[in-house]
N, C-alpha and C positions, 0 to 999 in steps of 0.2 A: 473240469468240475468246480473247482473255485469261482472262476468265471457262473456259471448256473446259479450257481450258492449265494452268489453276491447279489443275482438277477432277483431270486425268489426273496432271499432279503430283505431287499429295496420294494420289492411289490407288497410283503407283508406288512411294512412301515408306513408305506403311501394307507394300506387297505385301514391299519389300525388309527393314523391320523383321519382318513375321513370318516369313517364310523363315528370317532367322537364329535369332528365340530360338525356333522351335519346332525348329529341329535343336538345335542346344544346349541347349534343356531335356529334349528326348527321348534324348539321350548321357549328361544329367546324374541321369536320374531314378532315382531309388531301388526293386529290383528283389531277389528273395529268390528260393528254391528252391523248389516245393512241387511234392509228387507227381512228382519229377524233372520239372519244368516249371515255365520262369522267370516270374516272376509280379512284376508293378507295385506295389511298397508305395504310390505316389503317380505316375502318370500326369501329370507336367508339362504338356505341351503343353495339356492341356486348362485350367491356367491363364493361359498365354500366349492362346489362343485367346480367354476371356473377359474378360481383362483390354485386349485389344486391342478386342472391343465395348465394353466400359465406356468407352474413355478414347476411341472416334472411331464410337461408334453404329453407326447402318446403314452409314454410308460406309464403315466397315472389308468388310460382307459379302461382296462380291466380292472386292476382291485377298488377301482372308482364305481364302476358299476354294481360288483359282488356288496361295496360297504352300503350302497343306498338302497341297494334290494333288503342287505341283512335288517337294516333300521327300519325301513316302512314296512314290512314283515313282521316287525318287534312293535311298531306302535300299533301295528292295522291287524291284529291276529283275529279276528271275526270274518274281516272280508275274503273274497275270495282273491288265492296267490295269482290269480291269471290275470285280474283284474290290479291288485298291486303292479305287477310285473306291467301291465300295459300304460299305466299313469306314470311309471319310472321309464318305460320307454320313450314316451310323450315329452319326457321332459330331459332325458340326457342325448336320446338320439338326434333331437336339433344342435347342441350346443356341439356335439362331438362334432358334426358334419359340418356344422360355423368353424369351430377351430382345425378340421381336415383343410379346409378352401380354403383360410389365411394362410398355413402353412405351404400350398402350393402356389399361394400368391405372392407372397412376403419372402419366402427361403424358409430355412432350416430357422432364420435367429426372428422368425415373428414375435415370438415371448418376450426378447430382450427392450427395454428402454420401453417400457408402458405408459409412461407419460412423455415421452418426447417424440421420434420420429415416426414410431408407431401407434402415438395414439389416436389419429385421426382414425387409420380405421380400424383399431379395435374398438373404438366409440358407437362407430355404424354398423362393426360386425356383433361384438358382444355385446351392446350394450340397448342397442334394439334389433338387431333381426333376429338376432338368436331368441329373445322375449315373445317377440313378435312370431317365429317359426312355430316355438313351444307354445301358444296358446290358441294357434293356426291347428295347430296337430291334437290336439284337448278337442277344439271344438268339434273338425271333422269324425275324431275320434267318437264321442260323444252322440252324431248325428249317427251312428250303427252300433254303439254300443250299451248297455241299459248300466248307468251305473249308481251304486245307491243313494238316497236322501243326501246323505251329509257328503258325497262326493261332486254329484251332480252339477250343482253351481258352477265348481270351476273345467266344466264341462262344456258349459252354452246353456244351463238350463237356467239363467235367474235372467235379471233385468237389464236391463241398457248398461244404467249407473254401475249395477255391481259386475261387468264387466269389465268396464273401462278403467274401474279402481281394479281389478283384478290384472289386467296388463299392465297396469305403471306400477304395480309393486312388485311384477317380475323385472322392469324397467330399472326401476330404482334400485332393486337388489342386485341386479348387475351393474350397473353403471356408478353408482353409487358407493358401492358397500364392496366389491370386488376389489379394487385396487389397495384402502385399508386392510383387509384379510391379507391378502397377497404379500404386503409388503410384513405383517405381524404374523405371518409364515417365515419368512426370511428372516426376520429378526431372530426368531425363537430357535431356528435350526442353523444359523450359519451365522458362527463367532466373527467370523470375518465382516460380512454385510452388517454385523450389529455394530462391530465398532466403529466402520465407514457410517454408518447413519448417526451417528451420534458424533463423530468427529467432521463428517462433513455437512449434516443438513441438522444438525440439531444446537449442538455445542459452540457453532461460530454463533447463531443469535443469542447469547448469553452470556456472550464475550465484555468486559467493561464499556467499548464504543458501542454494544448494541442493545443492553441488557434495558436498558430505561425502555426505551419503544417497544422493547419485545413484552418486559410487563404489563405497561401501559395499555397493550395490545390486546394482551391476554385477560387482563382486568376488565376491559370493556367488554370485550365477549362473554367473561363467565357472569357480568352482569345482566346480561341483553337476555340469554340461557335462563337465568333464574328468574327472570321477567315472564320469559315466554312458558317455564316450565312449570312456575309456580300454581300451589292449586289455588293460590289465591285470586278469584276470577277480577279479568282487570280489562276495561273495554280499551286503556293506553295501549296495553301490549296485545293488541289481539291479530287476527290474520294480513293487516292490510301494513303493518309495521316490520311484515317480514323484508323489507326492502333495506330496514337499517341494519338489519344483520347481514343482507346478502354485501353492503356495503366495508360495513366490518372485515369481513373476508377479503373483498378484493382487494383492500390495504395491504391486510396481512400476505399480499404475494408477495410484497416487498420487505416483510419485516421481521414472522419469523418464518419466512422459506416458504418454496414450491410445496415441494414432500410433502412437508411438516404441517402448510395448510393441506392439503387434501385427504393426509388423515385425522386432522382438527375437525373438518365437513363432515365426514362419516359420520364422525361420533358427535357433531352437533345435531345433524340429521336426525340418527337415531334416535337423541331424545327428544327431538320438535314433533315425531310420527308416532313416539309413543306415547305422550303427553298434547298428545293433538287436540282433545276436546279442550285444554286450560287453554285455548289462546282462539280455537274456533268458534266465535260466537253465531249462531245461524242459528235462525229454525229451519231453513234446506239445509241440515246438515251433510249431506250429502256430495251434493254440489259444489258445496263450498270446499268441504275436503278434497274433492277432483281437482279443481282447481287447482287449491293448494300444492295433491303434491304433484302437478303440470309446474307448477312455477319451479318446485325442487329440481325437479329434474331438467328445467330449460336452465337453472343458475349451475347447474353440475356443469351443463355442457359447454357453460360459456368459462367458468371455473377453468375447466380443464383448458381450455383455448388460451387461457389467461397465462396458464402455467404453462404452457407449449412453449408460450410466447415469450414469457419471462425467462425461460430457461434455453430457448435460444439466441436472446440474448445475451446473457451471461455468458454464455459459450462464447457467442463472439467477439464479447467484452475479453473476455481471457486469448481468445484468437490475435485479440488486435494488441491486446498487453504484451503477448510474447513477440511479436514484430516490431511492437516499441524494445524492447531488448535484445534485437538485435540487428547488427549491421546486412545491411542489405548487400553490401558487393562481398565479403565475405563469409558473410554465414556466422560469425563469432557474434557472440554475447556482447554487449557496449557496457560502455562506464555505469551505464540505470542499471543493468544487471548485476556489475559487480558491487555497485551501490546494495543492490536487496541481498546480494550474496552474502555480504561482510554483515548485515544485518542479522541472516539466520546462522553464519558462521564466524562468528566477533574473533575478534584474534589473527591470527594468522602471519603469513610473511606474503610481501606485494611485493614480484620482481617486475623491472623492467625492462625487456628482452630489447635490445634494436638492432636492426638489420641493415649494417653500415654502409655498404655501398645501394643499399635498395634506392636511392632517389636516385642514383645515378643511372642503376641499370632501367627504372623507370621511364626515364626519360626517354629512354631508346623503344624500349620494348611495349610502351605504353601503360596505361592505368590500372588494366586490369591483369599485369602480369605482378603488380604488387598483390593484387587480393588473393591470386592462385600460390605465390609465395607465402602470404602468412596463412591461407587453411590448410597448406603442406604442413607448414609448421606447427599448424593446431593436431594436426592426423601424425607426423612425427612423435611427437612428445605427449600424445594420450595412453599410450601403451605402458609410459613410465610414470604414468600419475598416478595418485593415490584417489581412495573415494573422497568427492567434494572438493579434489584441486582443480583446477579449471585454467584454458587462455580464454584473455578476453583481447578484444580489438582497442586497439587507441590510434592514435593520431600519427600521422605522421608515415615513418617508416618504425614503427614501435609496438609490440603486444606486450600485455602485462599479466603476469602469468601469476594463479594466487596459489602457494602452497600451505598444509600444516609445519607448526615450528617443532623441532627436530630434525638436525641432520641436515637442515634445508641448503644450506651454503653447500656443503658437500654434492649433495644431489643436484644441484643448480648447475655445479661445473658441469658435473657428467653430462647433465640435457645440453649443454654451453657446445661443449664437444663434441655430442654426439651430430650435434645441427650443424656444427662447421665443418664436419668429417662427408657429409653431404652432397650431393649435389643436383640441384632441381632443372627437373627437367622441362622446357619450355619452346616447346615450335621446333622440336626435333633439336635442340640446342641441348648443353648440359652448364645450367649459370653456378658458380660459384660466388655465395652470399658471405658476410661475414657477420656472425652474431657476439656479441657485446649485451652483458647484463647490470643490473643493477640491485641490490634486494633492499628492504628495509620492512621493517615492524610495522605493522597497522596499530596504531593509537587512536582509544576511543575519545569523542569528541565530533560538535559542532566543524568545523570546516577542515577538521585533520586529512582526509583523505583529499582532495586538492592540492593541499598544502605537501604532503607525501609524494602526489604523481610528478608535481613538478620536482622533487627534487631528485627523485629516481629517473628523470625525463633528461637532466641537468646529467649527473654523475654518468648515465650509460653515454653520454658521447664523450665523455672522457677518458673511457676505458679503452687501453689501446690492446694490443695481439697478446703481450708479454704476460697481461694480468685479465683477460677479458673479462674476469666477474669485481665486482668491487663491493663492498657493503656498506649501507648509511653507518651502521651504529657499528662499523669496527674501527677500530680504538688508531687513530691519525697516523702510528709509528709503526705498523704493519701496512700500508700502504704506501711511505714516504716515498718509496724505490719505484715505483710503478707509477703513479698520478701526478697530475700537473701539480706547481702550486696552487691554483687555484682552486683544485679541489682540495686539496690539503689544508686551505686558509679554509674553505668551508667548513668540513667536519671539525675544526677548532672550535671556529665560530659557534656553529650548530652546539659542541658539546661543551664552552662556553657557557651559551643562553639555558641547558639543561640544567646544568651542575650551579647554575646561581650566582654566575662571577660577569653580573651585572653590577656596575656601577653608576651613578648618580653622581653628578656635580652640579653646581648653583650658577648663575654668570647674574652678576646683581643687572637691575634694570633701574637707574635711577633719575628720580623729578627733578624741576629748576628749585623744590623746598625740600628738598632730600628722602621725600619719598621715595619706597622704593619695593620692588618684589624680583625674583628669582625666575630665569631662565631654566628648565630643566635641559641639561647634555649628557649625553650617554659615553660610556668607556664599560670596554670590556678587557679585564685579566685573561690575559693567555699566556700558558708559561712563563708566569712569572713577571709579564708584561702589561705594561697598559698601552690597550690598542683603541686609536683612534677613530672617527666614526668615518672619516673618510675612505679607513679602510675598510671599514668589517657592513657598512650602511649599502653599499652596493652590494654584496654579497646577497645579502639579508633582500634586499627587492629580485635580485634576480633569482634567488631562489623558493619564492613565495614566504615567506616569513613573516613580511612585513607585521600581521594582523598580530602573528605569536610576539613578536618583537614588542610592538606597542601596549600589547597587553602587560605584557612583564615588568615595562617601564613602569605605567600607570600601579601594578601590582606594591612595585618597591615604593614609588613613591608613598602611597599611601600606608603602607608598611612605616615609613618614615614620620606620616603625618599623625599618626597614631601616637605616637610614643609621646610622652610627657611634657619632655623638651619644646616638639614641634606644636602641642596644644599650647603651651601658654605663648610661644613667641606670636603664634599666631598671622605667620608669614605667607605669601601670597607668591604662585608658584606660575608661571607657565609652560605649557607639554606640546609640542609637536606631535601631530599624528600622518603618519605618512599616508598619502592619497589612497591605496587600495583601501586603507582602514577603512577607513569612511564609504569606501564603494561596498562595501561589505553588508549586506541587510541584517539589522539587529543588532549593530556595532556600538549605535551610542544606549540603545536600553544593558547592555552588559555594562558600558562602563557608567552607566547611571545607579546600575544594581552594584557595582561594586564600592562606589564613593556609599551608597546608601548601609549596606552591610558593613562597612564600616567607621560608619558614622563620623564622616567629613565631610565639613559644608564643602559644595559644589563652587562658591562665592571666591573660594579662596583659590579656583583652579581659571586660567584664559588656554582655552584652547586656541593654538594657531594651525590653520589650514594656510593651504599655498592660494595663490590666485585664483589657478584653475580650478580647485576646490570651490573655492567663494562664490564664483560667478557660475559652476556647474549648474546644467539643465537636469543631470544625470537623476532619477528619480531616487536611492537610495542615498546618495550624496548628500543631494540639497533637504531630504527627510531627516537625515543623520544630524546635519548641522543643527536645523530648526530645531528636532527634539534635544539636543544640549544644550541651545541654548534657552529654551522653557525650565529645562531641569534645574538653572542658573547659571551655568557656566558664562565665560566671558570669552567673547571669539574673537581674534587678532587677525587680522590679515598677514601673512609671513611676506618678504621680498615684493615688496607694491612696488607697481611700476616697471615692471621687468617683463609681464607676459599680457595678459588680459585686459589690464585694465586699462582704465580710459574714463573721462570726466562725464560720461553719459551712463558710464557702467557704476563710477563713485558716488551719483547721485542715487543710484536707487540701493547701494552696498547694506547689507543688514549684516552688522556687526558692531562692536566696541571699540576696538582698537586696527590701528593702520604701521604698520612695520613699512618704512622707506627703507629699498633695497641700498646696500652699500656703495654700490657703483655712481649714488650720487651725494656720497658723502665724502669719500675718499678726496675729489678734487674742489671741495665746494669752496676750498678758499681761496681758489685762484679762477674756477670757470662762475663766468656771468651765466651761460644755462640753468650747473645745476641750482647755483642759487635760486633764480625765477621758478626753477621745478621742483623744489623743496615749498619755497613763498606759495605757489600757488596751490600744491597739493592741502599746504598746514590751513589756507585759507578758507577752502572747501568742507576740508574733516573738522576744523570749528564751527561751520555753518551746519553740518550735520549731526554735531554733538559727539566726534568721535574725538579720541586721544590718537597722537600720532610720537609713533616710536623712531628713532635715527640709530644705524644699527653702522657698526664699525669705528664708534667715535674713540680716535687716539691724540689728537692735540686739545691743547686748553682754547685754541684758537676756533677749531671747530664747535666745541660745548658753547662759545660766546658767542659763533654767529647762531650754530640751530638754538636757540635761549631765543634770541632776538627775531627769527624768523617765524618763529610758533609753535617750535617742535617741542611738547611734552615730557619726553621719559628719551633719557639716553642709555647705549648699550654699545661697550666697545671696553679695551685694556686700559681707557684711562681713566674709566668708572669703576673697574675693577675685573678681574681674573677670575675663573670659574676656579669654584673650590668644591670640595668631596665631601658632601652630606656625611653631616656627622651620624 
């Protein structure tokens, strides 16, 4: 019984929704003169009627028919009911028998996706035969039926013209005017499909990236509208200018959406046919209105094509998006993934799982017994994941698994555990894998998540059986018992450079007139100690740091250069930048924004790059260099003469300053070599306008021959000993 009660319900609901909009579409519809006989530009109700099959199938049939009997029985109460009843026949019993034949052509889901896969032929079925059926079915009707004055016409009894206008406003009202109803059916009854159409085809065009074009958009069309609708008669805007509106539109597929135009058309439509004489200048007014709306409904069709079109590509744009995210021998999500992941989900904890004998058992078993080991691993550990934690694939013999913070270290063992308690199955074989983790905080920022994988990539091959999870930000002295030194010198290091226990020293660099400026050397406090950069300098490259490192330096520095003190001395400083730095895109506009924010001249800084730096082809490199040195910066060659260069490479060197490596200073007062290779380098860097630096100088012997040989600025323990910025 419930079941019944729900049926008769839903029929009463359909019956009471079409009774209303087919009288108010039939009040509303757009109606012209011809042959003094009022004539349909667009016949509404017969979009209400089809829009009401599309959106509740057969089940609408019945109270669809009882509501249009009830309403033309309510407007036509003179006529006779046999007659009503035969003109409501004429015009539901085609459209039912059109939507009968799609549904046994199409399936059950012919309704669904009206502008995509099925609109080709709902176009041909509803949008002209059914039109075409129903006024097929009029005429013959008409040829045995006698029906009155005011009926008659759309019968077969009037003129050529006012027939031909009589089929294209069944035309247009289907084809046209159907899919807007249909879709302001949905919206109006289904909370759901309202906030999907507004979160997905309405609200992203009105987004900051899109919102200018999308006004822009809309600004032009309600201009073009008020052109064409105005009563102010205008020979500019008249019928032959419909081409730059139909242009307008096809923009708009791209600007504010498929949907979004197609019910924009409607309702442009609507008021181009009902405001049809402000823009139809003719005296065949007639003619010319055929025409016209032939052209309406040739741009509907091509409209609709447009949008087909657009939206399957979109589709496949997102088809092809999601295979860019993900690994192809695997089936896991890739680093672009976990890139948009961390995007919509900020925060978090990044573990790094590895799977320690995987290369080895690799090599035996081949390539693809790695990829069937880590999507075991993804199907393992999804059962114990939360919503929105994920693996993804990395490199190597590695996945990296992203949880929420809480608990995570906990829960990390367990999965640790549970995957080593295992054993995968492989070609009839049972492999025993070992897994080893890594975790650490995701930090927002420009290149933090790089800098993160490496060192989570780093720490899990150092976790051995005894402790197999290890953590970046746990505190050195809960690990000492389990990890190498060397991971222990890292997380020092690492918490170190957090905590601010950077140091800065000076190593004077001084002229043959006692000019002079400042090497900047780095020292770091650990426990109480100052650690040297030969220790802590390797760490820091091998664990991607570099960039964070150099920044920091630069940070203190001018921290330093700020202060009072260092404004009026007015001293002149130079910064090593370790090579990734500079491989880094957008490396020298940060630290050009950072000298600029706080307002220290650039004049007073020489950046030294290495060799390989200087002579790089590498397009960020050699980018980085030029725009420091436009900013003003002064560029120094570090260790000349040791890697790259050469007197072909010297002649064309774009920089200021030339650092001679020490290896030809050390012996220069006993080898004839390096002496000729000092004379000739000083030789060259005067011809080219460059200063040349001698780095290691410790006797007074040494200062008096490079003095004599041309060398500029000395640096070494007998010029002076680095000291600690005050």
């Amino acid at each position: 019984m419930d079941i019944f009660f729900k049926k008769i319900q839903r029929q009463l609901f359909i019956f009471i929704i079409s009774t209303v909009l087919i009288a108010v579409s039939r009040h509303f519809s757009p109606s012209t003169w011809l042959d003094d006989e009022p004539n349909y530009l667009s016949w509404l109700p017969l979009s209400v009627i089809i829009s009401v099959l599309l959106l509740w199938g057969r089940t609408a049939a019945i109270p669809l028919t009882i509501a249009t009997v009830a309403v033309y029985l309510w407007l036509f109460p003179a006529e006779s009911p046999w007659l009503t009843l035969l003109f409501i026949g004429c015009v539901l019993a085609p459209v039912i028998a059109v939507c009968g034949a799609l549904r046994r052509w199409a399936g059950r889901r012919w309704r669904y996706d009206i502008m995509g896969r099925n609109g080709t032929i709902l176009i041909c079925a509803l949008g002209f035969a059914a039109p075409c059926l129903i006024k097929a079915l009029m005429y013959l009707t008409g040829m045995f039926v006698s029906f009155p004055d005011e009926l008659s016409p759309y019968f077969g009894m009037a003129s050529y013209l006012f027939n031909v206008i009589d089929v294209q406003s069944l035309v247009i009202s289907s084809l046209v005017f159907s899919p807007p109803v249909y879709y302001a059916l949905r919206i109006l009854l289904s909370p759901a499909f309202r906030r999907a159409m507004w979160l997905v085809r309405i609200k992203p065009y009105f987004s900051p990236a899109s919102r200018t074009k999308t006004v822009v958009w809309l600004s032009a069309l309600f201009f073009l509208m008020w052109m064409f609708c105005s009563p102010v008669s205008s020979e500019l805007f008249s019928a032959y200018m419909l081409p730059l509106l139909f242009f307008i539109f096809t923009v708009g597929i791209r600007s504010p959406g498929a949907t979004f135009i197609a019910i924009l058309w409607a309702i442009s439509a609507f008021a181009l046919i009902q405001c049809n004489k402000n823009f139809v200048h003719s005296i065949n007014y007639g003619p010319v209105l055929a025409f016209t709306l032939s052209i309406f409904i040739a741009f509907t069709v091509c409209l609709y094509y447009m949008i087909r079109i657009y939206n399957r590509g979109a589709r496949l744009q997102r088809v092809w998006h999601n295979h860019a995210l993900t690994d192809p021998m695997t089936w896991l999500p890739n680093l672009r993934a976990l890139d948009a992941h961390m995007k919509t989900h900020p925060g978090g904890i990044l573990c790094c799982i590895r799977l320690n004998n995987l290369e080895f058992l690799g090599r035996h078993y081949g390539f693809l017994m790695r990829a069937h080991c880590k999507s075991l691993l993804d199907q393992t550990l999804s059962v114990h994941l939360r919503p929105n934690e994920r693996v993804f694939q990395f490199i190597g013999c590695e996945v990296l698994l992203y949880l929420h913070e809480g608990n995570h270290e906990k829960r990390l063992r367990q999965m640790v555990s549970i995957l080593n308690a295992r054993r995968v199955p492989w070609k009839e074989q049972q492999l025993t894998i070992e897994h080893m983790a890594a975790w650490g905080r995701i930090m927002p920022g420009p290149g933090e998540l790089n800098r993160l994988l490496g060192q989570l990539s780093y720490l899990a091959e150092q976790t051995n059986a005894l402790e197999p999870v290890i953590g970046l930000d746990t505190q050195p002295e809960s690990v000492m018992s389990v990890t190498s030194g060397q991971v222990e010198l890292f997380q020092k290091i690492k918490q170190a450079l957090d905590n601010g226990q950077l140091l800065l020293v000076g190593q004077p660099i001084v002229g043959r007139s006692g000019e002079r400026y400042d090497e900047i050397l780095s020292r770091l406090m650990v426990d109480g100690r100052i650690m040297m950069p030969d220790t802590f300098l390797p760490i820091i490259t091998q664990c991607d740091l570099s960039v964070y490192f150099d920044m920091l330096v630069m940070a203190k520095l001018l921290n330093y250069l700020s202060s009072p003190v260092a404004r009026g001395e007015k001293r002149r400083f130079s910064v090593n930048l370790m090579p990734v730095t500079l491989m880094q895109n957008g490396a020298a506009q940060r630290i050009v924004r950072l000298f600029a924010e706080s307002q220290v001249d650039a004049s007073r800084i020489v950046i030294e790059v290495t060799e390989e730096q200087a002579f790089s082809t590498a397009e960020h490199t050699a980018r980085n260099i030029q725009l420091l040195r436009q900013a003003g910066f002064m560029i120094a060659i570090d260790d000349f003469g040791t890697g790259y260069s050469n007197y072909e490479r010297l002649k064309r060197l774009d920089a200021d300053i030339i650092k001679i490596d020490g290896c030809f200073i050390r012996n220069i007062t006993s080898s004839t070599e390096d002496v000729i290779i000092v004379q000739s380098i000083c030789a060259l860097a005067k011809y080219r306008g460059l200063d040349v630096v001698a780095e290691f100088v410790e006797t007074a012997a040494q200062r008096e021959l490079l003095f004599n040989l041309g060398v500029d600025y000395l640096q070494g323990y007998l010029v002076g000993k680095p000291e600690l910025l005050a």
